[in-house]
C-alpha positions as CSV (number, residue, x, y, z in Angstrom):
1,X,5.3,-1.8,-40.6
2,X,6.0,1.7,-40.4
3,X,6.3,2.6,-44.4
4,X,6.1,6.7,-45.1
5,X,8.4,7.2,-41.8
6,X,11.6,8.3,-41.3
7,X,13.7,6.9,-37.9
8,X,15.7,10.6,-36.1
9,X,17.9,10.4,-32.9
10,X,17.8,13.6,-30.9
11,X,20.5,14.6,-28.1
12,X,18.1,15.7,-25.2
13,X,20.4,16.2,-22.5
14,X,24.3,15.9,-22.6
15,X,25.3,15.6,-18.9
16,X,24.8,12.6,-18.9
17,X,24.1,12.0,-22.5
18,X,20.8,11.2,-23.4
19,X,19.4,10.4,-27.0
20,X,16.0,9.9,-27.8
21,X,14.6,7.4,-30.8
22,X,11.4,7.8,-33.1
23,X,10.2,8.3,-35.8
24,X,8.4,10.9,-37.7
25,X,5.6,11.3,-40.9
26,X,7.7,11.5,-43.5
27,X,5.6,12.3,-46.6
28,X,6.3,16.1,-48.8
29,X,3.0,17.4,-47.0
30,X,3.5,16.3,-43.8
31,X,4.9,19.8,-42.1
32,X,2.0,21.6,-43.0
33,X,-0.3,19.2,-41.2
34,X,-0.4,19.7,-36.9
35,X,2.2,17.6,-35.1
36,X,0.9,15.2,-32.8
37,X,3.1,13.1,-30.4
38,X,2.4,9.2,-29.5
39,X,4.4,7.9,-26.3
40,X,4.3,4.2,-25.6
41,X,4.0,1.8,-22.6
42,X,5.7,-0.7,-20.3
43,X,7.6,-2.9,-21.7
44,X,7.1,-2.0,-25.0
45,X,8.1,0.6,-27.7
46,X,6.6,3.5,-30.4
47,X,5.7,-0.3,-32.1
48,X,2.4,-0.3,-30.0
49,X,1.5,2.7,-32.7
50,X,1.8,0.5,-35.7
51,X,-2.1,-0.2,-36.6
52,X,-2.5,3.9,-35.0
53,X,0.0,5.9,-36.8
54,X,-0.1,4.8,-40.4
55,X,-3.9,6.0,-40.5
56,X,-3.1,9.3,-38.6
57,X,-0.6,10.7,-41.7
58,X,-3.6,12.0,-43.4
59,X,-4.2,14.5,-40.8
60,X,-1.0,14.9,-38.7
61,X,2.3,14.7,-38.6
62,X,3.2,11.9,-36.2
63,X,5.8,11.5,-34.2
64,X,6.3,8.2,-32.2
65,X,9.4,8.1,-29.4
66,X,10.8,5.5,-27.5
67,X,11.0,7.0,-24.0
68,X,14.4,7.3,-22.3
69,X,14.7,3.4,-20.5
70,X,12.9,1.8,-23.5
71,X,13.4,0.7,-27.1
72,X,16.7,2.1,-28.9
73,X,16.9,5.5,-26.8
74,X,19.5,6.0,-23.8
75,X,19.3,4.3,-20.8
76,X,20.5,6.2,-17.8
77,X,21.3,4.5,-15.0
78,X,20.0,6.3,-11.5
79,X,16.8,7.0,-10.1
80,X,16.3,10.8,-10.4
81,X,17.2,10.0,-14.7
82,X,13.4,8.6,-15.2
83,X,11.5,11.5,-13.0
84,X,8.4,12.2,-15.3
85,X,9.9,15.6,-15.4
86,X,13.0,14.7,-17.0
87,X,11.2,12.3,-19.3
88,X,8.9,15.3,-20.6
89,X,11.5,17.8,-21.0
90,X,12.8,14.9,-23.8
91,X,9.1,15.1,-25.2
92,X,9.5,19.0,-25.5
93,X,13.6,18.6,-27.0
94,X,12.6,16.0,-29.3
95,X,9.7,18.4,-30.3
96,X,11.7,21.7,-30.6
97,X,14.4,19.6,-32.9
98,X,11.9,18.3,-35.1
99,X,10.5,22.1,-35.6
100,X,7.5,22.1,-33.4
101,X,8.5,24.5,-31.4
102,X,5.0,25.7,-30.4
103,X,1.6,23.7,-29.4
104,X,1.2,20.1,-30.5
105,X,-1.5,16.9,-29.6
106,X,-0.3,14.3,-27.6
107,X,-2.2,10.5,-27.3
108,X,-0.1,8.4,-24.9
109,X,-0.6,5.2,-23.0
110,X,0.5,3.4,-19.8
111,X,3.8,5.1,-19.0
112,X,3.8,6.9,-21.8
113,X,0.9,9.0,-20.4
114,X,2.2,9.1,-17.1
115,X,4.7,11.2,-19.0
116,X,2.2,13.0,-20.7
117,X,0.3,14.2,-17.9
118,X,3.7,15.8,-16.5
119,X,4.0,17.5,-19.4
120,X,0.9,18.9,-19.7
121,X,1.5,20.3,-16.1
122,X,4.9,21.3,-16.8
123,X,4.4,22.5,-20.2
124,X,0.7,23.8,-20.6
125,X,1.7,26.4,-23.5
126,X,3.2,23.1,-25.4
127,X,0.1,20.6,-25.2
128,X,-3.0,21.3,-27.2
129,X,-4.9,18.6,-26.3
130,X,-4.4,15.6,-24.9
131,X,-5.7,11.8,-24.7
132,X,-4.6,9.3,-22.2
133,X,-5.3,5.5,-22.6
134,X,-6.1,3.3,-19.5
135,X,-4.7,5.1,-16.5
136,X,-5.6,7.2,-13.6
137,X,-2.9,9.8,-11.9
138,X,0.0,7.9,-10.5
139,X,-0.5,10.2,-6.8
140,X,-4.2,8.4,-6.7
141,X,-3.2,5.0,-8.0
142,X,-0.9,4.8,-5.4
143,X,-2.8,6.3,-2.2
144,X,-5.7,5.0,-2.9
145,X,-4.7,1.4,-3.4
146,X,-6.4,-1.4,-2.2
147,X,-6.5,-5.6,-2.5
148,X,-8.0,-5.6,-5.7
149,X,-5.0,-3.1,-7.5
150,X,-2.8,-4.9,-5.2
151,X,-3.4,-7.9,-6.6
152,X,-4.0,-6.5,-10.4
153,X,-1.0,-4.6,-10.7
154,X,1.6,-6.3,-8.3
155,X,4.1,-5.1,-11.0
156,X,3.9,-1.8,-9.4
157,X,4.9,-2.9,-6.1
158,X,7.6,-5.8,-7.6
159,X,9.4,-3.4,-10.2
160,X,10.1,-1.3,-7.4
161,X,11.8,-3.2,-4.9
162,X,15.6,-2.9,-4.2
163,X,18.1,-3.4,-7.5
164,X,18.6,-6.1,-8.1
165,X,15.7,-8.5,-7.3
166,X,13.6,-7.7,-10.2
167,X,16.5,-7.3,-12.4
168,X,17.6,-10.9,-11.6
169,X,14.5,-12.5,-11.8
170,X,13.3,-10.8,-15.5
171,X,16.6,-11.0,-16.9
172,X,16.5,-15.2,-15.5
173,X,13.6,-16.0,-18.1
174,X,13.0,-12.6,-20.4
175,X,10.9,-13.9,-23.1
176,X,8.8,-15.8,-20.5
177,X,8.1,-12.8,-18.3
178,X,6.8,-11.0,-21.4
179,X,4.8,-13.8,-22.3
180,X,2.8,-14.4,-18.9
181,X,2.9,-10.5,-17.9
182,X,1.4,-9.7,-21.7
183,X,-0.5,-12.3,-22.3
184,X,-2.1,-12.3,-18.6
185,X,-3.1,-8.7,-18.4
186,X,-5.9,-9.7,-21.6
187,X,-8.6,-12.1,-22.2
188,X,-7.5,-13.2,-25.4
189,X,-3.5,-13.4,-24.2
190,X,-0.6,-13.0,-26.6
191,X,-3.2,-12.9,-29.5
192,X,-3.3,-9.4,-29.6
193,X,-0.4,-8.7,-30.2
194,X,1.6,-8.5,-33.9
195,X,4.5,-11.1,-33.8
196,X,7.0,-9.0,-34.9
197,X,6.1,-6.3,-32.1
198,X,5.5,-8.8,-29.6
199,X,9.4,-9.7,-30.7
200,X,10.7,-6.6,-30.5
201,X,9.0,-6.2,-26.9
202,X,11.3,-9.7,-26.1
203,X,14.5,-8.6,-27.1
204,X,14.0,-5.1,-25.3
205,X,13.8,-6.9,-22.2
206,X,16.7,-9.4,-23.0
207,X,18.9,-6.6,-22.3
208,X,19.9,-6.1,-18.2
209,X,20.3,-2.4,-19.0
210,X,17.1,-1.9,-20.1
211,X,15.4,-4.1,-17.3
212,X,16.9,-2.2,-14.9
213,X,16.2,1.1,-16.8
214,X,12.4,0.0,-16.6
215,X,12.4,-0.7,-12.9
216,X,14.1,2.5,-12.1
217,X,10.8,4.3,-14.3
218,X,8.5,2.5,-11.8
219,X,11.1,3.4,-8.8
220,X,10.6,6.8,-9.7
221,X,7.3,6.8,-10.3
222,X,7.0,5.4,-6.3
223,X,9.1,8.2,-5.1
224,X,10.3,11.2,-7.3
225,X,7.1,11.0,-9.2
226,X,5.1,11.2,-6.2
227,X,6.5,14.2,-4.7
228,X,6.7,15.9,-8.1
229,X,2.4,15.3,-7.9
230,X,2.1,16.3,-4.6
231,X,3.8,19.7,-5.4
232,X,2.2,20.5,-8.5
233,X,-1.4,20.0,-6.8
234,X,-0.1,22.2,-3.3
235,X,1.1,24.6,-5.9
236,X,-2.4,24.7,-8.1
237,X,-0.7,23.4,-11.1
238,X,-2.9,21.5,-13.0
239,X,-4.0,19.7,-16.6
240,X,-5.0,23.4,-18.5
241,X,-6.0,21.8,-21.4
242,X,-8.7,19.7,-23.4
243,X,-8.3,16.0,-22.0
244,X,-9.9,12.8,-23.0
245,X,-9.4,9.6,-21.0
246,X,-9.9,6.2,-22.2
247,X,-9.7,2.8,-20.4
248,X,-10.2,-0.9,-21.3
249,X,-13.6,-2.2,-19.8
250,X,-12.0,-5.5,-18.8
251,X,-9.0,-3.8,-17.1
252,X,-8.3,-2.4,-13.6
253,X,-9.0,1.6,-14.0
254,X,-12.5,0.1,-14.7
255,X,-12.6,-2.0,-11.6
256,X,-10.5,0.3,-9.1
257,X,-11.1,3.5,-10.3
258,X,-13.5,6.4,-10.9
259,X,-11.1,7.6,-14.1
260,X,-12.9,11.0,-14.9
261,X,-13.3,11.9,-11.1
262,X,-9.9,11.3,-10.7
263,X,-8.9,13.1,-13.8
264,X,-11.1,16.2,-13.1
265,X,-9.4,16.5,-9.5
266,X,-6.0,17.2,-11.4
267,X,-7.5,19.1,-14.5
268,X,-8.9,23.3,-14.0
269,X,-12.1,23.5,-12.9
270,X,-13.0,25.4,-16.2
271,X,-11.6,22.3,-18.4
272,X,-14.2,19.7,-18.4
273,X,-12.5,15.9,-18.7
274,X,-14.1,13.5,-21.5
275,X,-13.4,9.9,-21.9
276,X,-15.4,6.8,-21.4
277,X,-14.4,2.9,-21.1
278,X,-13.1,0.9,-24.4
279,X,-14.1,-2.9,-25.4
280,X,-10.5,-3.6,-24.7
281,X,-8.0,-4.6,-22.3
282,X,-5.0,-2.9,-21.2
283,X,-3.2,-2.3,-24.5
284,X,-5.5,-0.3,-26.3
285,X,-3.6,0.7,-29.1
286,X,-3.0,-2.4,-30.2
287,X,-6.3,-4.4,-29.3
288,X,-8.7,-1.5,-30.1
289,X,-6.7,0.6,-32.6
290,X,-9.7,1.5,-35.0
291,X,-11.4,3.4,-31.9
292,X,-8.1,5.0,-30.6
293,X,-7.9,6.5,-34.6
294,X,-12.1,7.1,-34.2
295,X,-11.1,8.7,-30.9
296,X,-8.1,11.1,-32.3
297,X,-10.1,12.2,-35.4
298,X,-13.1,13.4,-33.4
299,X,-10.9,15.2,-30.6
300,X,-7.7,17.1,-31.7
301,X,-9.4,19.6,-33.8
């Protein structure tokens, strides 16, 4: 699936431990092409990448994580560990110990971009440009929600209830919640998804620690994340650089949200935010994969 990479584990923070998982480009050109980071989604892994990456090596070298909570990296186990701040100072470690050590592209989708768009805030020297697939800020998602998200994403408001209620209930049926959350949130169900990815998905959420690991992401993102956004904005810290948003036509940022209004209130005035909807669903990378590659091609230049 992933042929011409190589897997690395990088120590990101030592008190507690925390090691992150990827994988990286690992053809003799590779270092001389311009690094560009992919960060996955809930509840998956870097294997949403796997119809992406392969036919980025060309003209990058990719590097694909699994964020701390998900896949084979560390799983802390309080709250404050999945801040987006902490999760995008992994980003930049995992970066500097791979040699990037100054400006790189980042495409990320779902939580993966919710980590991306604190990096680009905390970070703005690091980020060259960046896409994010089918979200809208977490501060706006949240404030301005309605029946309609309600109903949509109730996993938002389920994930984040009191340990361990959502714990007990994923970990009671695992490979059943993936296949009615997954295969619910697109018209064509399960079918988009590769069986082997759709496996490893499973057997990520077959382990308690990871469950909880993932509800504490979405507990933080209904608490520490929230503060964090309301700072940054009080503070004038914004998105400084180039951004494109895209968003599945038959999902809820289509239906709820104005995504580049949103996007623009958090981005500087003098950066102008791109992005348009996608024939898609939710999962993007892995139901409209030729247009995320289209998409990456035509922007990080």
């Amino acid at each position: 699936m992933f042929s011409g990479f190589e897997s690395f584990t990088v120590t990101t923070q030592h008190d507690p431990v925390v090691s992150i998982h990827g994988l990286k480009s690992a053809d003799a050109a590779s270092s001389s092409r311009p690094p560009l980071l992919l960060l996955h989604g809930f509840p998956q892994t870097h294997h949403i990448w796997h119809h992406v990456a392969p036919q980025l090596t060309d003209n990058y070298t990719v590097v694909m994580l699994d964020l701390r909570g998900y896949g084979d990296s560390s799983k802390p186990d309080d709250i404050a560990a999945y801040a987006k701040s902490a999760m995008a100072r992994d980003c930049v470690a995992v970066m500097d110990s791979l040699g990037f050590t100054s400006s790189f592209f980042v495409c990320a989708h779902d939580r993966g971009a919710r980590v991306a768009h604190k990096l680009c805030v905390d970070y703005p020297e690091r980020v060259q440009k960046a896409i994010f697939l089918d979200i809208c800020p977490t501060l706006a998602m949240y404030t301005k929600t309605d029946f309609a998200f309600a109903e949509a994403y109730f996993h938002w408001f389920f994930l984040i209830q009191k340990p361990p209620l959502p714990e007990t209930l994923i970990s009671a049926s695992p490979r059943r919640f993936a296949e009615i959350f997954m295969g619910g949130r697109q018209q064509q169900g399960l079918g988009i998804f590769d069986k082997g990815c759709f496996e490893s998905y499973v057997k990520v959420l077959e382990d308690p620690v990871a469950v909880q690991a993932m509800c504490h992401d979405y507990r933080a993102s209904a608490s520490l994340d929230l503060d964090e956004a309301r700072l940054d904005l009080s503070n004038g810290r914004k998105i400084r650089c180039p951004l494109m948003v895209l968003w599945g036509k038959y999902g809820v940022i289509e239906k709820c949200f104005d995504a580049l209004s949103e996007w623009q209130a958090v981005t500087e005035d003098a950066v102008r935010v791109q992005g348009q909807s996608v024939d898609s669903g939710h999962y993007i990378p892995e139901q409209a994969p030729r247009h995320v590659v289209a998409k990456v091609l035509e922007f990080f230049v």
